[in-house]
C-alpha positions in Angstrom: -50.9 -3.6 -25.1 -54.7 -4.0 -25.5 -54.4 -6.7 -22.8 -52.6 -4.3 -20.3 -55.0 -1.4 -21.1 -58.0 -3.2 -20.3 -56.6 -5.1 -17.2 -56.1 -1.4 -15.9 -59.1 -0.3 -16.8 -61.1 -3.6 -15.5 -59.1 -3.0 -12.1 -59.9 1.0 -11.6 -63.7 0.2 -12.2 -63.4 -1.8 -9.9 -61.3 0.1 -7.2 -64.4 2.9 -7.7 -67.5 0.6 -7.2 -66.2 -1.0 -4.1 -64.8 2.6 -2.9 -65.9 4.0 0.5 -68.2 7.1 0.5 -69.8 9.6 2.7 -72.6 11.7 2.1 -73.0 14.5 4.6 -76.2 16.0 5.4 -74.8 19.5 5.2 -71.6 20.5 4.1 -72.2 23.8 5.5 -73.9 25.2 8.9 -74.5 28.7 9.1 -74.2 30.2 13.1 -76.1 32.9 12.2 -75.6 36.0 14.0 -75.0 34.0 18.1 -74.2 36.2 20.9 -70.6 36.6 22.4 -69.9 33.7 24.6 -73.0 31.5 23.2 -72.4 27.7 23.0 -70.5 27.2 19.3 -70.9 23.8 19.1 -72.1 22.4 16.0 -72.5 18.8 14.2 -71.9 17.9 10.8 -73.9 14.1 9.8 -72.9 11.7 7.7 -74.1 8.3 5.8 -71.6 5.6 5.0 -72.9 5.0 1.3 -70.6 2.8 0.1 -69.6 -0.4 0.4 -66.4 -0.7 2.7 -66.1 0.9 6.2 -64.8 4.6 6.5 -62.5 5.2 8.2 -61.2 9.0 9.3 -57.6 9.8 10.1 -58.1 13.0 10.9 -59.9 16.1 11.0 -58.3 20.0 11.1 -59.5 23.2 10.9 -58.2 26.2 9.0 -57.3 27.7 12.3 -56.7 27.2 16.3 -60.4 29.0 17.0 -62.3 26.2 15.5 -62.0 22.6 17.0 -62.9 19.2 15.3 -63.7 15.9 16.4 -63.9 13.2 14.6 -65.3 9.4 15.2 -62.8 7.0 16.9 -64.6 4.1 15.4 -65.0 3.2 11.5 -68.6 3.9 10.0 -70.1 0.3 9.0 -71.8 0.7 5.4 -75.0 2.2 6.1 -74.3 3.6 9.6 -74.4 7.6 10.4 -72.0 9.1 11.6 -70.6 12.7 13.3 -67.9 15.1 13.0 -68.3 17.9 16.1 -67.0 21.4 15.6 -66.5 24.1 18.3 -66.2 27.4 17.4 -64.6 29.7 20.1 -67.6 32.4 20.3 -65.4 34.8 22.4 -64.1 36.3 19.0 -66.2 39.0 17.9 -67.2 39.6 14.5 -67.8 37.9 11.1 -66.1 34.0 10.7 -65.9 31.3 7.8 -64.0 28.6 9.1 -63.4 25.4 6.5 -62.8 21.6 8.3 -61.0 19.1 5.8 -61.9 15.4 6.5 -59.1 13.2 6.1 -60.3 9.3 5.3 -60.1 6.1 3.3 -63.1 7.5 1.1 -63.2 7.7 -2.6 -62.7 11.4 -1.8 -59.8 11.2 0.6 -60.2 14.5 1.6 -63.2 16.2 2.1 -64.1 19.7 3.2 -67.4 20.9 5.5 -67.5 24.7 6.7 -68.9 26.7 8.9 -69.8 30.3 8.9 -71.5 32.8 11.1 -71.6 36.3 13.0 -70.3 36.8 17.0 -72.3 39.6 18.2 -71.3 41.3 21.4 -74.5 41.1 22.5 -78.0 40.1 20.7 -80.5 42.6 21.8 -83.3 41.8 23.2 -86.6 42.6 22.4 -87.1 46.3 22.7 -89.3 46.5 26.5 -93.3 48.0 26.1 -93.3 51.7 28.0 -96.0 51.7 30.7 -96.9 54.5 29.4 -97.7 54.0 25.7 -100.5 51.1 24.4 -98.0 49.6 22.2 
């Protein structure tokens, strides 16, 4: 039984040292406040820190307003990678929008956000009167 046991246990270490990884450089990205209509693309980077490929399956969003896409390649060990995200900015008002990575990874899924505020129009700044010195 001890044998068993530490077979299992010799294997799993294993399995996790030579597990894929990613580490992103920011798991969230905050719009801000963007004006109606504004460009809503975004990019999430990524390291390969382990020591196999990665490989993602797929990427989804939480709904049909926010668009992923993922790499069509595997990440070499080492290697940076991207995951685009288009946020439709004709939708007014407050969003927080979560992306799950789907991948051979240690963490097989993995999720990245996004969060920000559609204004219907950012004001600009406030004009200088001809008339006043300020």
């Amino acid at each position: 039984m001890k044998l068993v046991f530490t077979l299992f246990f010799v294997g799993l270490l294993n399995v996790t040292i030579n597990a894929q990884e990613f580490k992103f450089e920011k798991e969230l990205i905050n719009y801000g406040k963007i004006a109606q209509g504004s460009d809503g693309t975004r990019v999430f980077e990524f390291t390969n820190v382990g020591e196999e490929p990665i490989t993602i399956t797929r990427v989804s969003s939480s709904c049909g307003c926010t668009i992923p896409k993922k790499p069509e390649q595997p990440i070499m060990p080492g290697e940076k990678g991207k995951i685009e995200v288009s946020y439709d900015t004709k939708r007014l008002g407050g969003f927080s929008k979560t992306i799950t990575i789907f991948s051979n990874a240690k963490t097989e899924r993995k999720k990245i956000k996004i969060k920000g505020y559609i204004s219907k129009e950012i004001l600009p700044e406030k004009e200088k009167s001809m008339l006043s010195d300020s």
